[in-house]
C-alpha positions as a Markdown table, in Angstrom:
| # | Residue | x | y | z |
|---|---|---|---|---|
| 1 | Unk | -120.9 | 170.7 | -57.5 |
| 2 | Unk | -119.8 | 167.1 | -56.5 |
| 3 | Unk | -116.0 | 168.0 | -56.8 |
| 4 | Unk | -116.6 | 170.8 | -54.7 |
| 5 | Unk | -118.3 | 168.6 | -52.0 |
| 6 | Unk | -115.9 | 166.1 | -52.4 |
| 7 | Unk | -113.1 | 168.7 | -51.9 |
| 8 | Unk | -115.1 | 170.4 | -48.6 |
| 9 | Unk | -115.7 | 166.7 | -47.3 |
| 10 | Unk | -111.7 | 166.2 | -47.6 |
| 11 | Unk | -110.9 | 169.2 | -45.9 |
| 12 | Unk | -113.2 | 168.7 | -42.9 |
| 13 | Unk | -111.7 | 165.0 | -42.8 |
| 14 | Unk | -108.5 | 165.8 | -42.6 |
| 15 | Unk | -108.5 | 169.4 | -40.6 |
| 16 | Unk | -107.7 | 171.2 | -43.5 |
| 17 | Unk | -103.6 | 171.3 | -43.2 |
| 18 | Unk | -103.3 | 168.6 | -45.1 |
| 19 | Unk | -104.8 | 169.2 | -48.2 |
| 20 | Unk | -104.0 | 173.3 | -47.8 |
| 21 | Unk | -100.3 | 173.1 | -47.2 |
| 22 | Unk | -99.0 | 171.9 | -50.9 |
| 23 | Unk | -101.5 | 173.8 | -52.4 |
| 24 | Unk | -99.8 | 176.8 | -50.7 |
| 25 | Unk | -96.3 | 175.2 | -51.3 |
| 26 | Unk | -96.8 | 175.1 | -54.7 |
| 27 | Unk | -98.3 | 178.4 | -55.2 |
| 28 | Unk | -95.1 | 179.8 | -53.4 |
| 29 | Unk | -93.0 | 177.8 | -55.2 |
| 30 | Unk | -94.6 | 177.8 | -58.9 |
| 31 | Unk | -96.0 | 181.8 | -58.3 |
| 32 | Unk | -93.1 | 184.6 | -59.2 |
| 33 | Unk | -91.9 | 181.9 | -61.7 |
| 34 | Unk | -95.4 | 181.5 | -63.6 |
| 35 | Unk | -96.0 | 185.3 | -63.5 |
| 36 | Unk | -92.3 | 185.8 | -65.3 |
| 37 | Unk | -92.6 | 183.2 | -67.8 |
| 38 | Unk | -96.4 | 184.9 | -68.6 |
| 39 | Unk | -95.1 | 188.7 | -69.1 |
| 40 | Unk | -91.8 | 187.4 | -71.4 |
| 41 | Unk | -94.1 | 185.3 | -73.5 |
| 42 | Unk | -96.6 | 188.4 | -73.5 |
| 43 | Unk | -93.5 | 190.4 | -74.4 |
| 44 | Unk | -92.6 | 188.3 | -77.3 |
| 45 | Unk | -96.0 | 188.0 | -78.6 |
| 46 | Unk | -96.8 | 191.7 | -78.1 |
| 47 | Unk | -93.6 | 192.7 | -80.2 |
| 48 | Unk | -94.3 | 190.4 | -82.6 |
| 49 | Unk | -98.0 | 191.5 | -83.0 |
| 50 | Unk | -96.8 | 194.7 | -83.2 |
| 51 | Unk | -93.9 | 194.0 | -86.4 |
| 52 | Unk | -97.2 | 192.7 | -87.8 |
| 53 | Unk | -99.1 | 195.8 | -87.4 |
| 54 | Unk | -95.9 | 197.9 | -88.9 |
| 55 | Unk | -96.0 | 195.5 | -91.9 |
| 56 | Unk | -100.2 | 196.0 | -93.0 |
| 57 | Unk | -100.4 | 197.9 | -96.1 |
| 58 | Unk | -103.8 | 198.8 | -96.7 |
| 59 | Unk | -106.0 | 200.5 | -93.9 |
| 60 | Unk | -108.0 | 197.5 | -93.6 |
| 61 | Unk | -105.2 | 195.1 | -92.5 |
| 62 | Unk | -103.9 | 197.6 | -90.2 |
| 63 | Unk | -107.4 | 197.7 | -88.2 |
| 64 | Unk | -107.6 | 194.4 | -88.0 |
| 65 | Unk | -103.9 | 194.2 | -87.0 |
| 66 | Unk | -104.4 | 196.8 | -84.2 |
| 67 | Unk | -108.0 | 195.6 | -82.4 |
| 68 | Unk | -105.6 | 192.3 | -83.0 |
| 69 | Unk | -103.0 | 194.1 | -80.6 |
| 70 | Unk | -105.6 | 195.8 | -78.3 |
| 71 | Unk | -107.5 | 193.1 | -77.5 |
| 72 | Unk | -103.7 | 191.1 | -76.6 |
| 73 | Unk | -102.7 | 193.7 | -74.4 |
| 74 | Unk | -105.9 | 193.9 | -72.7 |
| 75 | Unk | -106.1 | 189.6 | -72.5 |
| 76 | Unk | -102.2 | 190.0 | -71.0 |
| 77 | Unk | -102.5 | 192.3 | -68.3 |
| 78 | Unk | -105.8 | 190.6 | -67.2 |
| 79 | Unk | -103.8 | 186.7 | -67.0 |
| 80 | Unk | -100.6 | 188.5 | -65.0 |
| 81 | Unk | -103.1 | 190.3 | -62.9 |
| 82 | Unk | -104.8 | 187.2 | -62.1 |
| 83 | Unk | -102.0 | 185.6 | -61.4 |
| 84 | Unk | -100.3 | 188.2 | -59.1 |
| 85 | Unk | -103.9 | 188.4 | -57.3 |
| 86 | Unk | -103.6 | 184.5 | -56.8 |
| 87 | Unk | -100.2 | 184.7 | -55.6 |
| 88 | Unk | -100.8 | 187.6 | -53.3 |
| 89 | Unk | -104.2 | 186.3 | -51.5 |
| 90 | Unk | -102.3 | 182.4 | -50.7 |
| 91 | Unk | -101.6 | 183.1 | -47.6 |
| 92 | Unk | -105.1 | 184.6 | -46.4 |
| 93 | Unk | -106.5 | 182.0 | -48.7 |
| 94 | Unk | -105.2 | 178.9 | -46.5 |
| 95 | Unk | -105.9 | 180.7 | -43.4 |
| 96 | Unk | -109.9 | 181.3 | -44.7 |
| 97 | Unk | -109.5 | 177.7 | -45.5 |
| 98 | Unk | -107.8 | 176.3 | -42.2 |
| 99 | Unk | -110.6 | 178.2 | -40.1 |
């Protein structure tokens, strides 16, 4: 709670442009570019989860090896989502902020 009142008290001091604008600079800057790098490592991870789950020789491994895989695809699209959401909403975001 004291960083956020230390944030709020820093935007009221300084109007709000000040302490918005590289925030939304570097979400504009740092966004498509974090969202790429998150679905190829997803993609690498994800095929290599899945040579892992083609290799399990008894039943039990290959359980394992798939609620492994579900719960990776599940924790993937959930992080890109997130971060396409937070990319999307940076301009209404500073705006909210600004007003």
């Amino acid at each position: 709670m004291k960083f956020f009142n230390m944030f709020y008290s820093l935007v009221l001091a300084s109007g709000g442009e000040e302490v918005i604008n590289p925030i939304y600079e570097g979400l504009t800057l740092i966004g498509p570019y974090a969202i790429g790098v998150v679905l190829l490592l997803s993609l690498f991870y994800g095929i290599f989860l899945a040579v892992k789950y083609a290799k399990c020789n008894t039943a039990e491994e290959r359980a394992n090896a798939q609620k492994t895989l579900i719960n990776f695809i599940i924790g993937a699209v959930v992080v890109v989502v997130l971060i396409a959401v937070l990319y999307a909403i940076r301009g209404p975001l500073a705006n909210f902020i600004d007003s």
